[in-house]
C-alpha positions in Angstrom: -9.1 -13.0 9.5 -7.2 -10.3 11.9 -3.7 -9.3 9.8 -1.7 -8.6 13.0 1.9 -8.2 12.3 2.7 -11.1 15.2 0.0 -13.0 13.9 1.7 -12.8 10.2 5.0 -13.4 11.8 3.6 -16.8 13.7 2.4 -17.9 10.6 5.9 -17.4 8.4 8.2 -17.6 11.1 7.3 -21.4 11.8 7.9 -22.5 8.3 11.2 -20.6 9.0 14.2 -22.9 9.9 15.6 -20.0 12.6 12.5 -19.3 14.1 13.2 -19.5 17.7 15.6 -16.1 17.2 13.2 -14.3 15.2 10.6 -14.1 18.1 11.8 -13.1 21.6 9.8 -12.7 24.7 11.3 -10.0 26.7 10.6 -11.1 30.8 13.3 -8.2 32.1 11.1 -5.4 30.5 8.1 -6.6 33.4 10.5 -4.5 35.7 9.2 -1.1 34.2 5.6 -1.6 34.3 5.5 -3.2 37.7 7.9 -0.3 39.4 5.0 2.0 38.1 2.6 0.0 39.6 1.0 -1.1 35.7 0.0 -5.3 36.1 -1.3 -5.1 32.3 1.3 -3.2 30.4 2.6 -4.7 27.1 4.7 -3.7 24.4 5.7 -4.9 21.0 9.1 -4.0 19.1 9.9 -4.8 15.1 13.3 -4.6 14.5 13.4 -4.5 10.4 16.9 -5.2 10.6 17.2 -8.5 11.7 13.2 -9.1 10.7 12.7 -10.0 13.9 9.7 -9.3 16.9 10.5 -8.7 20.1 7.8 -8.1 22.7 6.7 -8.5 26.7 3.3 -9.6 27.4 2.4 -11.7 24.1 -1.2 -12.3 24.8 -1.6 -8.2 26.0 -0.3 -7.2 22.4 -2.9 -9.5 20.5 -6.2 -7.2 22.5 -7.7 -4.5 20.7 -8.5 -1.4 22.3 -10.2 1.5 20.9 -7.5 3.5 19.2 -7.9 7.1 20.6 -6.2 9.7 19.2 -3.9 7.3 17.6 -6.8 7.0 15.1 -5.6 10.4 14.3 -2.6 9.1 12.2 -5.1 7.5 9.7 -7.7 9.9 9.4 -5.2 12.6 8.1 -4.1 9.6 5.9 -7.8 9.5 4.4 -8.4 13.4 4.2 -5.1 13.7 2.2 -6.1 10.6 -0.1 -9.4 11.5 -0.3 -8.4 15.6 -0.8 -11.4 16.9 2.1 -7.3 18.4 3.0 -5.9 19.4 0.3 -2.3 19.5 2.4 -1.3 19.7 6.3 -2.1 23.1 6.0 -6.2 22.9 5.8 -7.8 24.8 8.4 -11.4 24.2 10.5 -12.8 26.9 12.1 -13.3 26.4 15.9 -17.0 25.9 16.4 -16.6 28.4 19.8 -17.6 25.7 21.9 -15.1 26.1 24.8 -13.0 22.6 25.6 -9.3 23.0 26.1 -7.1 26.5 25.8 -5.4 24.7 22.9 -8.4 23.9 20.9 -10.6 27.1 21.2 -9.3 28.6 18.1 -8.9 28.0 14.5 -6.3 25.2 13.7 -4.7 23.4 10.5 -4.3 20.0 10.6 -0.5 19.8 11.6 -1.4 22.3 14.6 -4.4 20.0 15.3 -2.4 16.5 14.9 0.2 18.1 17.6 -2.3 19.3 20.2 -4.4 16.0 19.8 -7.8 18.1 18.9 -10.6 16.1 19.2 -13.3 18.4 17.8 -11.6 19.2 14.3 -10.7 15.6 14.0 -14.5 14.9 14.6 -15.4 17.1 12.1 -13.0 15.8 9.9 -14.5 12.6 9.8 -17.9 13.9 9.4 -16.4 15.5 5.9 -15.0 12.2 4.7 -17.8 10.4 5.6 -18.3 6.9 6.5 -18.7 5.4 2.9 -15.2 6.4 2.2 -13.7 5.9 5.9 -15.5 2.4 6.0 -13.5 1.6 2.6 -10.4 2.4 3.4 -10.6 0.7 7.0 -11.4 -1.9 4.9 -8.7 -1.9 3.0 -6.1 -1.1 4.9 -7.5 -3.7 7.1 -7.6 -1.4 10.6 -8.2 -2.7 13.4 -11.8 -4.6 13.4 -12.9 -2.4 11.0 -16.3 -0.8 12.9 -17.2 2.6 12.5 -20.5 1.5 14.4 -23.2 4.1 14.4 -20.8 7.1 14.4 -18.2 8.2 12.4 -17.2 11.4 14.7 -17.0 9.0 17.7 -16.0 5.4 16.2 -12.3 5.6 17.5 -13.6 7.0 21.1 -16.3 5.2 21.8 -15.1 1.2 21.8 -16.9 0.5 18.1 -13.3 0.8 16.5 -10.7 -1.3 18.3 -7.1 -2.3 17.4 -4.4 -4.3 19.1 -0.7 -3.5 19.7 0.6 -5.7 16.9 -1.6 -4.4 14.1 -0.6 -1.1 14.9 3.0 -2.1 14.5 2.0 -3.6 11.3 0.4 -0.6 10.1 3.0 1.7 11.4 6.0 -0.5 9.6 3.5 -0.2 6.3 2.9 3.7 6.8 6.8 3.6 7.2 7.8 2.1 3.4 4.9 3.9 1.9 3.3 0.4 1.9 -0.2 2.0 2.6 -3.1 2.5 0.0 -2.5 6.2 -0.2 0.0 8.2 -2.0 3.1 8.1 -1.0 3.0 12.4 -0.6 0.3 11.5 2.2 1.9 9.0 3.8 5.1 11.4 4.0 3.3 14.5 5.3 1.8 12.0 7.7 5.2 10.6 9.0 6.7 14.5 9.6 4.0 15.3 11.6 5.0 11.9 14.0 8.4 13.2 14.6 9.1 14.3 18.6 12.8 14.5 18.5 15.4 15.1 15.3 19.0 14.2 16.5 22.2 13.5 14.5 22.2 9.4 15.5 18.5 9.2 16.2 15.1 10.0 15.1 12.2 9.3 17.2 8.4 9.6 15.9 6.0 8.7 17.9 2.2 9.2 18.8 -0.1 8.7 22.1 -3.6 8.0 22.8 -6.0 7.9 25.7 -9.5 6.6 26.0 -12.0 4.9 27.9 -12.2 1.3 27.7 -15.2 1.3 30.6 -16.7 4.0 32.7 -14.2 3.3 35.0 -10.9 2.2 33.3 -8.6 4.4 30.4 -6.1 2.9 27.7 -3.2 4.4 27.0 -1.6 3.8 24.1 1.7 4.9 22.5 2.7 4.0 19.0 5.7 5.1 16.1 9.0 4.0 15.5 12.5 4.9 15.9 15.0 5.5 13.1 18.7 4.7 14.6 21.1 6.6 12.5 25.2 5.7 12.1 27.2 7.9 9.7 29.8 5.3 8.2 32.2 6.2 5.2 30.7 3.6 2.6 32.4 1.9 -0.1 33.2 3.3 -3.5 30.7 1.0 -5.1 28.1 1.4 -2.6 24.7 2.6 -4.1 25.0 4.6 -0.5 26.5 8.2 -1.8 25.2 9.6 1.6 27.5 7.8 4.2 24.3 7.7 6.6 22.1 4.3 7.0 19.1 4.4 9.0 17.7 1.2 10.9 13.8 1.8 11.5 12.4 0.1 14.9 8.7 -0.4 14.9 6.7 -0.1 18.3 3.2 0.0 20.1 2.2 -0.4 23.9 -0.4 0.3 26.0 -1.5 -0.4 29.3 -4.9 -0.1 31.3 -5.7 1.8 34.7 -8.9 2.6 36.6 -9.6 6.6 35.4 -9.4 7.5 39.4 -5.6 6.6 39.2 -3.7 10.2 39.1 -1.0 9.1 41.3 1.5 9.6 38.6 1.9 11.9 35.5 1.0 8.7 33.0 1.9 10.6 29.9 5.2 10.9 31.1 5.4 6.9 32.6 4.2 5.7 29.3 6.8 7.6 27.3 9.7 6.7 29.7 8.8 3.0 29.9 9.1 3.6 26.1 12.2 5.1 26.1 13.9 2.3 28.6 12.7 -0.7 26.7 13.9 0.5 23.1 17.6 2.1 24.9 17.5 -1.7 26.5 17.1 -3.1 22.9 19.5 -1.0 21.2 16.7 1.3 19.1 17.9 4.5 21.0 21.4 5.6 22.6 21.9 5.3 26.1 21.2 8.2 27.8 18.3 9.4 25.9 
């Protein structure tokens, strides 16, 4: 049975008296995708707040898609739980096969996470193995839970496939150390998210690109925003920090045909991002 966070949602929000407000379809966010040019864009918002899911394209955020790098965010997750890295600080050697400038040398994982290195994430994988990687996509419930005949490929090659809400679902797990790892992994993991540190916002976040068909790429992007407000609390508030952070939960994607470079996509997904969760409220205008 797929654990989807909308599908959860459906599930208890129906036996909820104020369903119809916890579950909004969001029509006016169409306008960013389609000024791009994007007919199959979706995204999905938790606000944990107000409990409440908020997406555009409802049927679009129930598809799995192979992962990507995305895949990424878990793997660390298992090599920290699992101790193959002992911390974020564990270093392959490069293999001296020559890829991208960025890759052809010897990287820890925080320097690998950032530049999205495919090779040491492969080999990685190869050192956790897919006894251990099959049980805790298993129990984490990831995804359809196929390594296929591959563990160095699983998230690249379509075996491995997860939909926008169960990445929200695991993201808003990973997010209250929820996950089974330790809660000193699941931390490291969540620093090495974080794009932009600001005194009334923090945005993590994480992107992924990979071919759904010989012809057609997926690209995903996937984190949360933490909307911060510095209040002077009460004297009997449990609060001594005068700061309270609201965590928004998110994952989109969209599909185009791999001959499309008309625009810089990594730079459309992430502003489409950054319009829909400044139209919700997640982050302050003008960022």
């Amino acid at each position: 049975m797929r654990k989807g966070l909308l599908l959860y949602l459906v599930a208890v929000i129906f036996l909820s008296s104020c369903a119809k407000s916890r579950m909004s379809d969001h029509p006016e966010w169409a306008k960013y995708y389609i000024e791009n040019g994007i007919n199959n864009g979706c995204i999905m918002l938790f606000d944990n707040n107000h409990e409440s899911v908020h997406y555009y394209n409802k049927v679009g955020t129930t598809h799995r898609y192979l992962p990507a790098s995305n895949f990424n965010i878990f793997n660390c997750l298992v090599a920290l739980e699992t101790n193959i890295a002992p911390d974020d600080q564990m270093i392959i050697s490069w293999d001296s096969v020559v890829r991208k400038p960025e890759w052809n040398k010897d990287l820890n994982m925080r320097d690998a996470f950032t530049v999205h290195s495919v090779p040491f994430f492969q080999e990685m994988a190869r050192r956790i193995g897919a006894a251990n990687m099959q049980h805790y996509l298993d129990t984490v419930k990831y995804g359809n839970m196929k390594i296929g005949t591959k563990i160095d490929e699983c998230w690249l090659n379509n075996s491995l496939q997860i939909s926008a809400d169960e990445e929200v679902g695991f993201l808003k797990r990973l997010y209250f150390h929820e996950l089974p790892f330790s809660e000193r992994a699941q931390r490291m993991v969540r620093s090495m998210m974080l794009q932009e540190d600001s005194t009334n916002y923090k945005l993590y976040y994480y992107t992924g690109t990979g071919d759904v068909t010989p012809d057609s790429t997926v690209r995903w992007i996937i984190g949360y925003a933490e909307k911060i407000e510095h209040i002077k609390e009460a004297k009997e508030s449990q609060n001594p920090t005068n700061v309270r952070t609201y965590p928004y939960f998110f994952a989109q994607n969209f599909v185009l045909p791999k001959s499309d470079t008309t625009k810089d996509w990594n730079a459309v997904r992430l502003s489409i991002l950054r319009k829909v969760l400044t139209d919700y409220g997640a982050l302050p205008k003008g960022k």
